[in-house]
C-alpha positions as CSV (number, residue, x, y, z in Angstrom):
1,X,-18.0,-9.4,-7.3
2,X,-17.9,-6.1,-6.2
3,X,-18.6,-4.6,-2.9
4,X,-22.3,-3.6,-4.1
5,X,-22.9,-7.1,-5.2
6,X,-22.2,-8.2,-1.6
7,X,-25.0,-6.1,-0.7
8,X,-27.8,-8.0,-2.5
9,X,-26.1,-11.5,-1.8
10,X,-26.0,-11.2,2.0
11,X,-29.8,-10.0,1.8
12,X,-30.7,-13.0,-0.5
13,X,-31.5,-10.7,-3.6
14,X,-30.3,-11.1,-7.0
15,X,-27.0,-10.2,-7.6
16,X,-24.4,-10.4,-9.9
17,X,-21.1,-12.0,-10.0
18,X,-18.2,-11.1,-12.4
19,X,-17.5,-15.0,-12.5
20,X,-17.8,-18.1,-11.0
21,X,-17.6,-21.7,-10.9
22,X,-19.4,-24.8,-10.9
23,X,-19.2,-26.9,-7.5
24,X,-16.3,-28.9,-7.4
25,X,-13.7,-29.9,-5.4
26,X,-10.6,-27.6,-7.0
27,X,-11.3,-24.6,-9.8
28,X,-9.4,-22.0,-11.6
29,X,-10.7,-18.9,-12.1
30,X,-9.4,-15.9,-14.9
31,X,-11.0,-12.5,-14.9
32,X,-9.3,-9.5,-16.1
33,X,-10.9,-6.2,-14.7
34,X,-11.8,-3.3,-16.5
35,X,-11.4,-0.6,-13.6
36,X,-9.4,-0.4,-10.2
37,X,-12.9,-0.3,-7.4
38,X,-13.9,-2.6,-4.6
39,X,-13.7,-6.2,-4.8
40,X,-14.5,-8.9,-3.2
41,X,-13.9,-12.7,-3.5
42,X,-17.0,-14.6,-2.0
43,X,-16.6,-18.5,-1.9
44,X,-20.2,-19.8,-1.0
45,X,-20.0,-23.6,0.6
46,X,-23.7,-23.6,1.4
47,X,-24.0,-26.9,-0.3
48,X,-21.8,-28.6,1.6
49,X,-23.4,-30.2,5.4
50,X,-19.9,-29.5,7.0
51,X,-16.8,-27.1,6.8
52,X,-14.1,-26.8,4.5
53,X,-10.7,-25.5,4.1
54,X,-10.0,-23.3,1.5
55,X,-6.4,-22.3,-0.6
56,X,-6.9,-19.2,-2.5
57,X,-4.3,-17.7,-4.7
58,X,-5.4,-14.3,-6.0
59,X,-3.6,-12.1,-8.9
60,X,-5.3,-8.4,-9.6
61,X,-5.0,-6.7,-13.0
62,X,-6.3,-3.8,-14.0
63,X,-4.9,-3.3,-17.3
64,X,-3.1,-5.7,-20.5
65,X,0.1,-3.7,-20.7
66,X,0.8,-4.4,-16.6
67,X,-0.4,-8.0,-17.0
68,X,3.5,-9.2,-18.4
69,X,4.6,-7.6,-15.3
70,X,5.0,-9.9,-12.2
71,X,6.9,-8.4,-9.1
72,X,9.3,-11.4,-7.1
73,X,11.8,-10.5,-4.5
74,X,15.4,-11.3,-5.0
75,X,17.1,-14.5,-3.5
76,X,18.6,-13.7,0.2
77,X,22.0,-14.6,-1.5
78,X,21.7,-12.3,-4.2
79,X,20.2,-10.0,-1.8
80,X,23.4,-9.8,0.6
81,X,25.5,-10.0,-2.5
82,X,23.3,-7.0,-3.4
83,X,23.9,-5.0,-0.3
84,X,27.7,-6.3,0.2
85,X,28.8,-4.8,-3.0
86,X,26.9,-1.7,-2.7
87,X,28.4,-0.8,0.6
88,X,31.8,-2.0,-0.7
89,X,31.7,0.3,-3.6
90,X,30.1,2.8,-0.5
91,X,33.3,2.5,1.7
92,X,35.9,2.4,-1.6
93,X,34.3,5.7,-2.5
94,X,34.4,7.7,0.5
95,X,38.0,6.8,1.1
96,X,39.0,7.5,-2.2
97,X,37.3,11.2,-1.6
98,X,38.8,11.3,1.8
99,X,42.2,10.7,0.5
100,X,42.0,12.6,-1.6
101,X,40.8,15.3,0.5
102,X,43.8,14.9,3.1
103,X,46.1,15.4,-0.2
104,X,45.0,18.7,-0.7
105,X,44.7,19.8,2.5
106,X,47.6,18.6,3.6
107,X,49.4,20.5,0.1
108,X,47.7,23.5,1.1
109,X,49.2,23.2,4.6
110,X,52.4,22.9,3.1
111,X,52.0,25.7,0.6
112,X,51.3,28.1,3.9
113,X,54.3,26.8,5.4
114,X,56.5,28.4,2.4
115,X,55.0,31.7,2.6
């Protein structure tokens, strides 16, 4: 619902919620939202006499074209291969310019010498 919702549901009016489901031990729940804004998830366990412990698993979107889009981190392996190569190709590069460098500074030195 959003945050206004929360308003009228914590002061026992009427109130509206963008969905919902019926009492039961596990649920699913799919709502796409129209517009970015305040949210807020509410489970209600006033029909139950004693405490429970709830898993939530909650997935935002805002718009179809982002909804094929799902963000996951990269293995630690592939990770260190990752960084491994890129400071491999790092080092290979910076002594390849420094040799490179001493080349022509040392043929420059030598060129003074024959003047």
């Amino acid at each position: 619902m959003t945050s206004e919702e929360v308003e009228n549901f914590r002061q026992g009016r009427p109130y509206t919620s963008l969905t919902d489901t019926p009492h039961s031990r596990s649920a699913r729940l799919t709502r796409y939202l129209a517009r970015p804004g305040d949210y807020v998830v509410l489970l209600d366990n006033r029909l139950e006499s004693q405490a429970v412990e709830a898993h939530l698993k909650l997935e935002l979107i805002f718009d179809d074209a982002v909804s094929s889009f799902e963000p996951r981190t990269v293995p630690r392996g592939r990770r260190n291969a990752i960084v491994a190569a890129s400071l491999g190709f790092f080092f290979i590069t910076a002594a390849w310019a420094g040799l490179r460098i001493r080349g022509a500074w040392t043929r420059r030195a030598s060129a003074r010498d024959c003047l």
